[in-house]
C-alpha angles and dihedrals in degrees: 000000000000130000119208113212114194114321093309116047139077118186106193121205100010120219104257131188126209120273096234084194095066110076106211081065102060096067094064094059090042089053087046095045086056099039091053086043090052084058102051084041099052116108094246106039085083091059090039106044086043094052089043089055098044089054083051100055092054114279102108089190119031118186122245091259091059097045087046091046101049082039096062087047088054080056105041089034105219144060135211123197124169086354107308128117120215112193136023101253105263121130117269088016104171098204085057091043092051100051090040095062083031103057094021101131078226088064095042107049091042097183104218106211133242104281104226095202106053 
């Protein structure tokens, strides 16, 4: 399907959005609704979405205890540091995620190795 905008452009294949009126279709978000549920809700997306964001704040390879410990936060969905509490308590809370791999001692004492050349 082409769309023709003004006299020279042609956009092929347009960006479209479904039609929720329409019942048939429904039943398609509803599908995708429970199908995106079933992965956050699989056993190892905490593990792997916690190791993915930890690698994305910096550490490129976090040992097995942070990535436990920032793992069991994705689950319980908050942290609580010096008394205060980041997240509301729902799973996969990012606020929660994100002070976790932040204020984690692990993050903040980065321990730079022996250099074997120098």
């Amino acid at each position: 399907m082409d769309v023709t905008i003004g006299s020279s452009y042609i956009m092929k294949n347009p960006v479209t959005f479904m039609n929720l009126a329409k019942i048939d279709l429904l039943d398609a978000t509803h599908e995708i609704d429970a199908f995106l549920k079933h992965l956050m809700r699989h056993k190892n997306t905490p593990a792997f979405v916690s190791k993915k964001m930890i690698q994305y704040f910096g550490i490129s390879n976090p040992s097995p205890g942070y990535v436990l410990r920032v793992t069991q936060t994705f689950k319980q969905g908050s942290f609580s540091k010096n008394g205060i509490v980041f997240g509301d308590g729902t799973y996969g809370n990012l606020a929660a995620l994100a002070a976790a791999i932040i204020l984690d001692p692990e993050a903040q004492n980065v321990v730079i190795d022996h250099d074997p050349i120098s």
